[in-house]
N, C-alpha and C positions, 0 to 999 in steps of 0.2 A: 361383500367382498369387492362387487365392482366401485362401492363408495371408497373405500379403502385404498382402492389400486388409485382413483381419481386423485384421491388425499395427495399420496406417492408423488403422482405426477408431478402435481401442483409444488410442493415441498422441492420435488428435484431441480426443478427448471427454476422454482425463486433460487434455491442455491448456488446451482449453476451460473444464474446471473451475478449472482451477491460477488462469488469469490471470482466472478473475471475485473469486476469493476476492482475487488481489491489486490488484482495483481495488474490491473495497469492495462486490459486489453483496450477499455475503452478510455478516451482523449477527451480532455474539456470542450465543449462546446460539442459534441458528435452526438447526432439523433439517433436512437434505436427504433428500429421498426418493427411493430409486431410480425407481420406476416413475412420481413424476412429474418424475422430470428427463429418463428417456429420451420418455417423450409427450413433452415439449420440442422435445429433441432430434430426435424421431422415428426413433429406432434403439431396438434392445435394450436389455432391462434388463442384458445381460451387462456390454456394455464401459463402464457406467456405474458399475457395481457393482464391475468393475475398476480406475477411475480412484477411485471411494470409497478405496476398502480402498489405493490407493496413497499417497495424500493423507492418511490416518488414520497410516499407518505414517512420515510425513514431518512428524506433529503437528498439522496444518494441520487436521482433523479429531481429532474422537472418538466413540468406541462408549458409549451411554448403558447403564445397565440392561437397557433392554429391545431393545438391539442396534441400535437406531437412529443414524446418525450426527448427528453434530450440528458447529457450530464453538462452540470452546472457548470459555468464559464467563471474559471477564479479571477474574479477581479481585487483591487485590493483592499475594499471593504469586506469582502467576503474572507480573503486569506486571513486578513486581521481578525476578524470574527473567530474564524479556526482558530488558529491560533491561542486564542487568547482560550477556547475552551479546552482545546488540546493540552495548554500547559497546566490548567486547573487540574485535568482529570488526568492524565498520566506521572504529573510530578508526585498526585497523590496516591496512584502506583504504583511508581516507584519506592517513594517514601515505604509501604507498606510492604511491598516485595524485600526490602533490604532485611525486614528481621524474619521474612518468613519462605524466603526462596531456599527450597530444598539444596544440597549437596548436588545430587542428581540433576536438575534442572542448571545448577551453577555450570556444571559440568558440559547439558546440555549447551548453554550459551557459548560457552569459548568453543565446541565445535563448531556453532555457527559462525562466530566470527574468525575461527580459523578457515573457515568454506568461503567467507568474503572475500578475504586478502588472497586466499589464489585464485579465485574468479577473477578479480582485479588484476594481479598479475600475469593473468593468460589475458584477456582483452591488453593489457601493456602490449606483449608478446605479439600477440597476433594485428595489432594496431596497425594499419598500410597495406597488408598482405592483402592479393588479388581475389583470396575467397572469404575479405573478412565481411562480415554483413553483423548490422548491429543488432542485434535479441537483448532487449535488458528484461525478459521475464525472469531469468533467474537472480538478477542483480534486485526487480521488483521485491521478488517473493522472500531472498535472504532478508533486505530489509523488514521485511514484515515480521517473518520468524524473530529475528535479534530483538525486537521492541515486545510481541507479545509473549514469548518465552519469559520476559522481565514482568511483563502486568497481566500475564496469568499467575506469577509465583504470586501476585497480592492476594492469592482468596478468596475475591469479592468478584464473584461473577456478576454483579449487580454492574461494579463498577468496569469492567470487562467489556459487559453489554454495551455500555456508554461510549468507551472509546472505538467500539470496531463500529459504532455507527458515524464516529469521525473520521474512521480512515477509509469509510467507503465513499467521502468526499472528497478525503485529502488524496488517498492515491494514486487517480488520473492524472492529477499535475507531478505527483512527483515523478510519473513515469517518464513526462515530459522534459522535467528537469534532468534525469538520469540521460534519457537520448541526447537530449542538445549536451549534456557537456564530454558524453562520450565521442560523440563527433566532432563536435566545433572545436575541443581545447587541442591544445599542442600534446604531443606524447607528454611531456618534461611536466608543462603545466598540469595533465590529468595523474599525473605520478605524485604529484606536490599535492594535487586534492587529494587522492585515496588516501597521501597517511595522512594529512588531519581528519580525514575523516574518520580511520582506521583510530588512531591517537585517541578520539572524543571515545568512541566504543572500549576504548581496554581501560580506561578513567573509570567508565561506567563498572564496568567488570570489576576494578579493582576497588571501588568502595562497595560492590555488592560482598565481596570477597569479605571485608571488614566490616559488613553487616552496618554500617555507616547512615541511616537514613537524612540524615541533613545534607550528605557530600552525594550522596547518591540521586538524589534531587535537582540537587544543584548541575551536577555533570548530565545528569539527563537531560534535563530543560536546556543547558548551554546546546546539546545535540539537536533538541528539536527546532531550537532558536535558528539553528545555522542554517537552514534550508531556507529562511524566512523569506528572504531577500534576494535570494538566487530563483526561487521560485513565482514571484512578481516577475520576473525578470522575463526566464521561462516563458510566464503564461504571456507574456505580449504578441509571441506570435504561436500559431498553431505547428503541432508538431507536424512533419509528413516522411513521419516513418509510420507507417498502419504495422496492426500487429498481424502477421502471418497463420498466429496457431488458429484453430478452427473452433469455435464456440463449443461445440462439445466435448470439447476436452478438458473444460470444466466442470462436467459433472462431477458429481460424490458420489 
């Protein structure tokens, strides 16, 4: 039993880790420390140091010089790298999602993307106001739902596997990008991004709807393409918005 409960541990705190890297807590280039992620935590340095070194070996992580981990600094041989696997392996979940995404899950998706456009619209709203402070964790985490909601209807947990070990590189930077253009653009200007951005998403939707695997492809990858360049952009300088929530509050 107490092998068991260790298991537990172990499993929780890599988790815990996994899904804050993929909602954007941690910032390219920022080093994690074991002993103050388990005070966090308030467990051992062991199963921290375990979920590290699992995470490092998954890419999601790296070992600096001086053996410190760190998450990886997107430069733009590494974005291109992404990139270029990301479009390989999600276009070809897409493709495969189009004839095989349930009713229900279709369903599920335009909630989600009905959930983006008024989170969009309230960040509008609230934009200037004296108590607005910027949290893109939920703006993170819709992203994520809308893309794997589409490459979980493919079936292939195989293939599944593959792309959430890309986005738990890719989506430190894009949390970066989501901060910088909520801040930096003009009201007018961020209004202008949401509906292309909202625009490329109901494309998507609307060739999954028509069970379309070639147009459903295509409008996918045009969506993942469009971050390409804005994200370069992004990673040149480091974000300094820190995330507020508390590490364990991503536990499972």
């Amino acid at each position: 039993m107490a092998i068991l409960k260790a298991v537990m541990i172990h499993d929780q705190i890599y988790l815990c880790l996994r899904k804050a890297l993929m909602c954007g807590h941690f910032k390219p280039g920022e080093q994690l420390s074991a002993r103050g992620l388990a005070t966090e935590l308030e467990v051992s340095q062991m199963p921290v140091r375990d979920a590290l070194n699992r995470l490092t070996s998954e890419s999601a992580l790296e070992r600096t010089k001086d053996r410190r981990y760190r998450v990886p600094l997107l430069d733009e041989t590494y974005i291109k790298n992404l990139y270029e696997a990301r479009l390989t392996n999600e276009g070809r979940a897409a493709e495969l999602a189009a004839s095989r995404m349930t009713k229900n899950d279709l369903i599920k998706l335009i909630d989600v993307q009905d959930r983006i456009e008024k989170e969009a619209k309230l960040k509008l709203e609230l934009r200037g106001k004296p108590d607005d402070e910027v949290d893109v964790r939920n703006d993170v985490n819709l992203h994520n739902e809308f893309h794997f909601t589409i490459y979980r209807s493919c079936e292939n947990p195989v293939l599944v596997s593959i792309i959430e070990m890309l986005w738990l590189q890719y989506a430190p930077g894009i949390s970066i990008y989501i901060e910088n253009f909520t801040t930096s653009l003009s009201k007018t200007a961020l209004e202008k991004q949401n509906r292309m951005h909202n625009k490329r998403h109901r494309k998507i939707i609307a060739a999954l709807k028509s069970k379309n695997p070639v147009t459903t492809k295509e409008v996918l990858m045009d969506d993942i393409t469009s971050y390409k360049d804005i994200l370069e952009s992004s990673n040149s300088e480091q974000a300094n918005i820190l995330s507020t929530r508390h590490i364990s509050e991503y536990i499972v």
